[in-house]
VOKOLTI-88588 format. One line per field, with one value per residue: x, y, z of N, C-alpha, C in turn. Coordinates in steps of 0.05 Angstrom, whole numbers, padded with zeros to 5 digits. Each point is the difference from the previous one (the first is absolute). Layout:
! residues N
nc1 = X:...
nc2 = Y:...
nc3 = Z:...
cac1 = X:...
cac2 = Y:...
cac3 = Z:...
cc1 = X:...
cc2 = Y:...
cc3 = Z:...
This chain:
! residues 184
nc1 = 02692:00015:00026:00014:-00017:-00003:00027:00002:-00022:00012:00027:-00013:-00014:00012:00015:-00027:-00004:00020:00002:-00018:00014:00016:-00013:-00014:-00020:00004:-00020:00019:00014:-00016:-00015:00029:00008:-00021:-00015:-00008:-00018:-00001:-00024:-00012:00016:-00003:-00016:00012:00010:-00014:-00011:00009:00019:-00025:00015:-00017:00031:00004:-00009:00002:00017:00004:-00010:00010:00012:-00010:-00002:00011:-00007:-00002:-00009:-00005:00032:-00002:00019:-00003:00024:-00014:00024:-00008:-00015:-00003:00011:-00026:-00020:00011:-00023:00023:00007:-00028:-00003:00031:-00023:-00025:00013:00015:-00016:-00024:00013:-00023:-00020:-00020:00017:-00024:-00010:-00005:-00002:-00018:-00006:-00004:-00021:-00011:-00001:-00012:-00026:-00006:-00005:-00010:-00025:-00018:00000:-00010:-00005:-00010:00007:-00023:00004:-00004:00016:00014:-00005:00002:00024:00001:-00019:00026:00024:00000:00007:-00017:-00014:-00012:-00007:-00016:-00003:-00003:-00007:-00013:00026:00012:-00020:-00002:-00010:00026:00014:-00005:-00015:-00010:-00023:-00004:-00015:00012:00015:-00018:-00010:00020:00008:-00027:00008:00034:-00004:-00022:00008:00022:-00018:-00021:00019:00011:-00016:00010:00018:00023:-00017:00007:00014:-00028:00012:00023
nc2 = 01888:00011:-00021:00020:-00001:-00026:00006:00018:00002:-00035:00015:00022:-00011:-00015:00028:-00005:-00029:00000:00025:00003:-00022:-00005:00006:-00013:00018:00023:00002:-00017:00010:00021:-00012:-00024:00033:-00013:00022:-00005:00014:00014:00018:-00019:-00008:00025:-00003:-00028:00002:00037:-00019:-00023:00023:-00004:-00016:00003:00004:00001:00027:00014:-00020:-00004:00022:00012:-00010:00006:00012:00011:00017:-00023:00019:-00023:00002:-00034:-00001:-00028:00031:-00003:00009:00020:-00002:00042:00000:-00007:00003:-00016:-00013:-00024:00006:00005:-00021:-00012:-00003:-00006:-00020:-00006:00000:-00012:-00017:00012:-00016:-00009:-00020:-00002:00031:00007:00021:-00001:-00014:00025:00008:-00017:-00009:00020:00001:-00017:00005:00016:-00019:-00015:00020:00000:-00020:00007:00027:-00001:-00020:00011:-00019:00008:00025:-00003:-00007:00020:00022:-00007:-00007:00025:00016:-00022:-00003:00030:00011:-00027:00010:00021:-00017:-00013:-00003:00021:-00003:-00001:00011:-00001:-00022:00008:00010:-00015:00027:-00015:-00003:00004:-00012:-00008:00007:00001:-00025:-00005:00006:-00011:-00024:-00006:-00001:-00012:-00018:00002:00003:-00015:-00018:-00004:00000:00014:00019:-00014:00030:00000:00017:-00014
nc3 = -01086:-00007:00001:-00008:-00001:-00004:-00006:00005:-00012:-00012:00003:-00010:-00017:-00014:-00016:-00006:-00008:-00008:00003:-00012:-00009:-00013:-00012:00010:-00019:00015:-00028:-00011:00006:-00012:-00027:-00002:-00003:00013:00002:00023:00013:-00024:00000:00003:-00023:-00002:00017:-00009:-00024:00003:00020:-00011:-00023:-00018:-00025:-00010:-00015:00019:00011:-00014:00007:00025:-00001:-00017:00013:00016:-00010:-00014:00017:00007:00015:-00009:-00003:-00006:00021:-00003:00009:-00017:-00018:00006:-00017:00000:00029:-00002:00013:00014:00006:00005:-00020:-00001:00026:-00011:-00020:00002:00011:-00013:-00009:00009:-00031:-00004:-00002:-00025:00015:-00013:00025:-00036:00004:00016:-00019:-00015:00010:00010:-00022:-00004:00011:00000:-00022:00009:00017:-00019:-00023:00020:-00007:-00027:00014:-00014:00003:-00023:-00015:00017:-00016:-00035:00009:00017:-00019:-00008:00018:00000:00022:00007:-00031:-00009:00014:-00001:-00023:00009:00017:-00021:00010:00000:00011:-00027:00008:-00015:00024:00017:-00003:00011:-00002:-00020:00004:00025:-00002:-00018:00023:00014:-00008:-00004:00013:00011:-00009:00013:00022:-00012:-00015:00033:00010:-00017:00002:00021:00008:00013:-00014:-00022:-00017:-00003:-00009:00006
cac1 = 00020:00034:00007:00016:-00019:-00021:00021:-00013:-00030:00001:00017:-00007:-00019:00029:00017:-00028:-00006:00030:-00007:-00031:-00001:00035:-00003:-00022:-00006:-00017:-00026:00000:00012:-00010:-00014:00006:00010:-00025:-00003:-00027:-00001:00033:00003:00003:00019:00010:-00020:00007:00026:00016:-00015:00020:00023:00010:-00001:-00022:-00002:00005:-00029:-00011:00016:-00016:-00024:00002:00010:-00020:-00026:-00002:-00020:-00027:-00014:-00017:00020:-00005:00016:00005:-00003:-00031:00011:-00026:-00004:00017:00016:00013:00001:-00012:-00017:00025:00024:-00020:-00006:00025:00005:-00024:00012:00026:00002:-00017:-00021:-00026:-00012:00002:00026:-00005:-00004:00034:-00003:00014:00028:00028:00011:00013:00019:00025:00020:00014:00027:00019:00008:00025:00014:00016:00004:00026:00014:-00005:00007:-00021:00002:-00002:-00023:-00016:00006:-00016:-00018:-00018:00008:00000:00018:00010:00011:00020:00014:00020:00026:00011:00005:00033:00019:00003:-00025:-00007:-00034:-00009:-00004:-00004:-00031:00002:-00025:00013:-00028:00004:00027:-00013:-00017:00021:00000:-00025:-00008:00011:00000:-00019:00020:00017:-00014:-00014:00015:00003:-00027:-00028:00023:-00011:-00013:-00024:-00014:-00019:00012:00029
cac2 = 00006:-00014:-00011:00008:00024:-00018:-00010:00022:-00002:-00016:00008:00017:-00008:-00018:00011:00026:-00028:-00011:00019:-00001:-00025:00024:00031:00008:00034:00007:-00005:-00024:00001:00013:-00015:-00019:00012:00028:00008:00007:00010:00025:00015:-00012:-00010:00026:00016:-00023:00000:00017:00006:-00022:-00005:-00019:00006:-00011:-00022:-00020:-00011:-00010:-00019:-00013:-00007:-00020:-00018:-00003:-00005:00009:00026:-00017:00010:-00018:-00022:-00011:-00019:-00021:-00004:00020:00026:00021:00028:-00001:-00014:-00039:-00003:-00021:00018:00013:00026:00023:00012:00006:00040:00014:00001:00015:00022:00009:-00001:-00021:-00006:-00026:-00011:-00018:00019:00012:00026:-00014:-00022:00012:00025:-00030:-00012:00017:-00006:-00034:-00004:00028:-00001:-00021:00019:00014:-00021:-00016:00022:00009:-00026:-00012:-00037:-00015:00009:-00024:-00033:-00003:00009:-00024:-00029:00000:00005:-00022:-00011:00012:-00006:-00024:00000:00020:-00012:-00022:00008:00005:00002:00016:00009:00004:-00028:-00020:-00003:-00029:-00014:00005:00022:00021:00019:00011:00020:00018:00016:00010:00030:00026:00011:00021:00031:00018:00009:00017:00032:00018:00002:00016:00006:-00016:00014:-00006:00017:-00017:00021:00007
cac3 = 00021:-00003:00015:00027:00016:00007:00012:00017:00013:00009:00016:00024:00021:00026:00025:00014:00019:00013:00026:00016:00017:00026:00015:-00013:00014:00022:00008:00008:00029:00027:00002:00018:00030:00002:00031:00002:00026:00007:00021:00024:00008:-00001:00019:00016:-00005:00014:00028:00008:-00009:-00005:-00014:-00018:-00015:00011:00008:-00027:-00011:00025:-00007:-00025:00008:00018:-00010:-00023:00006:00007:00031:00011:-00001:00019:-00009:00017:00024:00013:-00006:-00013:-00018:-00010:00017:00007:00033:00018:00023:00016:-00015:-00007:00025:00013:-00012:00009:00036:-00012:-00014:00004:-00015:00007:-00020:-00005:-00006:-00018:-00028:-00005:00008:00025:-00002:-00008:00028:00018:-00016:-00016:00032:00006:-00017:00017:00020:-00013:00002:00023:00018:-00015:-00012:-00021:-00022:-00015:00004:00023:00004:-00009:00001:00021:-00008:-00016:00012:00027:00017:00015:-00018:-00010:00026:00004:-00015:-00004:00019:-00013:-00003:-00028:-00015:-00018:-00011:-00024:-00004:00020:00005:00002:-00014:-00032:00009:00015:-00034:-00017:00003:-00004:-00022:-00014:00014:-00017:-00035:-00005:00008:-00017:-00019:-00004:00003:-00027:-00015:00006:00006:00032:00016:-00012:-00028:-00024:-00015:00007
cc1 = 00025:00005:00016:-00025:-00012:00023:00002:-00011:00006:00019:-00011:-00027:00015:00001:-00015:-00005:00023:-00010:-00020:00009:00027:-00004:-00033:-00008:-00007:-00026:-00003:00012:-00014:-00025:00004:00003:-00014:00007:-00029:00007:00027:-00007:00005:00031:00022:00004:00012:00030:00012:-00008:00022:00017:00010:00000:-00027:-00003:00010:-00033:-00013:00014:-00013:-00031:00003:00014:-00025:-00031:-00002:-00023:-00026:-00012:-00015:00015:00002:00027:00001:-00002:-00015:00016:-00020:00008:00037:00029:00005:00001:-00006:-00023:00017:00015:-00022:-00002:00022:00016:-00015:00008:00026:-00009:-00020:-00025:-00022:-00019:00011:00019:00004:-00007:00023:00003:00027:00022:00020:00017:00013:00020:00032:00015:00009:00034:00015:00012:00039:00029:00017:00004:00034:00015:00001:00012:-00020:-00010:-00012:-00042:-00019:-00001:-00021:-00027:-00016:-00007:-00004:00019:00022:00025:00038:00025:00014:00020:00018:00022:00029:00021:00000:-00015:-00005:-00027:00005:00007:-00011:-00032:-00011:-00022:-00005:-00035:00011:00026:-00015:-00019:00015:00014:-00012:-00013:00020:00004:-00034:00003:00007:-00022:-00016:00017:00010:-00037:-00016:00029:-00006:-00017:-00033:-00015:-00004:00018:00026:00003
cc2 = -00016:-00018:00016:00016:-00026:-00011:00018:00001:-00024:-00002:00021:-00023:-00022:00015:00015:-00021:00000:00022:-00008:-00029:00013:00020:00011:00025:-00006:-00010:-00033:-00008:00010:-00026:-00011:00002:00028:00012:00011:00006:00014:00018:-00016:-00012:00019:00009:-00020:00002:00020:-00001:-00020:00004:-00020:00010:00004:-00023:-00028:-00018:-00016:-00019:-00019:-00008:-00016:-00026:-00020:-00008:00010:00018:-00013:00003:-00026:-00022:-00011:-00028:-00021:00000:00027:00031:00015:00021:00005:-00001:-00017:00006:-00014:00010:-00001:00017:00022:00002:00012:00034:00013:00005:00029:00028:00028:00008:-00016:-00005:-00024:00003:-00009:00021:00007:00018:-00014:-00021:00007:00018:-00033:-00003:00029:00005:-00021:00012:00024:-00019:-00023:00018:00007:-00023:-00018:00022:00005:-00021:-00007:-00018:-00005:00010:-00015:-00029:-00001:00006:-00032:-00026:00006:00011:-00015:-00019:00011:00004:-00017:-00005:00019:-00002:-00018:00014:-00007:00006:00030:00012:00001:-00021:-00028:00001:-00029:-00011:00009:00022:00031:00000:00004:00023:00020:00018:00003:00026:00020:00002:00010:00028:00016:00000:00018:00026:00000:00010:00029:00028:00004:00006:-00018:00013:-00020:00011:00005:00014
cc3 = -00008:00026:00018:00012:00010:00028:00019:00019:00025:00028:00017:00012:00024:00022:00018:00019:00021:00017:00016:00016:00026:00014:00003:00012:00028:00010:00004:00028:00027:00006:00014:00029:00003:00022:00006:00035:00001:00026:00031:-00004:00003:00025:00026:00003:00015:00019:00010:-00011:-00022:-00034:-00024:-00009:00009:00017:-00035:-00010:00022:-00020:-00028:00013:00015:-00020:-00028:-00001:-00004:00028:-00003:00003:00033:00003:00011:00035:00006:00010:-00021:-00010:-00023:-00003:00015:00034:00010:00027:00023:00006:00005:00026:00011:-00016:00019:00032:-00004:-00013:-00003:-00021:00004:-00030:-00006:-00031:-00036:-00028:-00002:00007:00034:-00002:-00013:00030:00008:-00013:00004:00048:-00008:-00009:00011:00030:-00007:-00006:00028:00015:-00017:-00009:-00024:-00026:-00011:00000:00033:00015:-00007:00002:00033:-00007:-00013:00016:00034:00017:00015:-00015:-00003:00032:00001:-00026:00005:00035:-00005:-00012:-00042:-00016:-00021:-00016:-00032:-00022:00015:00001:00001:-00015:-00020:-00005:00000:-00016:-00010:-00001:00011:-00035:-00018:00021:-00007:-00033:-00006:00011:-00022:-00025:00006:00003:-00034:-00008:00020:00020:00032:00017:-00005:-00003:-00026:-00029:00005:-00021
């Protein structure tokens, strides 16, 4: 083998690495950003209005599609419910069952975030900064004069889980697109 072919060989294999690490295919991405319980989150999303992929960013946010995820303050499953938050869907809404299967904590989960939706006119930020921290929380900033949801969030937590929900948002709508077709 001559040197410019060995020279070659050596650059395309670079520039085959340099991708796969920048850009890496699809099948590395979907990995990171799965989806599992599509029909139910399908089935959730048009009953409450809400988008897919946004239920599927919550959940990647929430638990990383772990149904046995358990957090400190005893928030369950694959959206992260508190047995608080599960009696105060279940009074509200009229879903019943236990709170903890996924199947049911996505229907809880994907109300919660509809009821939040109509309560914060539809502000994303202001949906999740409450989804995450609480109602009470977000109220009382949103209460102080001047106050900004897309700077002001007080608990460096809840910024952050704010914007690790809408940048999983926008990955899962290029990867899986908004409907969360497996096949865009």
């Amino acid at each position: 083998m001559g040197l410019l072919a060995v020279g070659l060989l050596m650059a395309a294999g670079i520039y085959g690495i340099y991708n796969v690490v920048t850009e890496p295919p699809d099948r590395f991405q979907r990995a990171i950003y799965p989806i599992a319980y599509e029909a139910t989150m399908l089935e959730a999303s048009e009953a409450y209005g809400m988008e897919p992929t946004f239920i599927a960013a919550v959940i990647y946010a929430e638990s990383r599609y772990d149904p046995e995820a358990v957090s400190p303050q005893n928030a369950q499953g694959l959206m992260q419910i508190t047995p608080d938050t599960a009696d105060f869907i279940q009074r509200n809404s009229g879903i019943t069952g236990d709170f903890t299967e996924p199947n049911t904590n996505i229907w809880m989960g994907t109300w919660q975030l509809s009821y939040l939706q109509s309560r914060y006119l539809g502000d994303e930020r202001l949906m999740l900064a409450a989804y995450n921290s609480g109602q009470g929380s977000v109220d009382g900033w949103i209460s102080q004069e001047g106050f900004d949801i897309e700077d002001d969030i007080p608990y460096s937590e809840t910024r952050n889980y704010v914007d690790t929900v809408l940048e999983a948002q926008q990955t899962y709508e290029e990867l899986y697109g908004s409907g969360l077709d497996r096949n865009p």
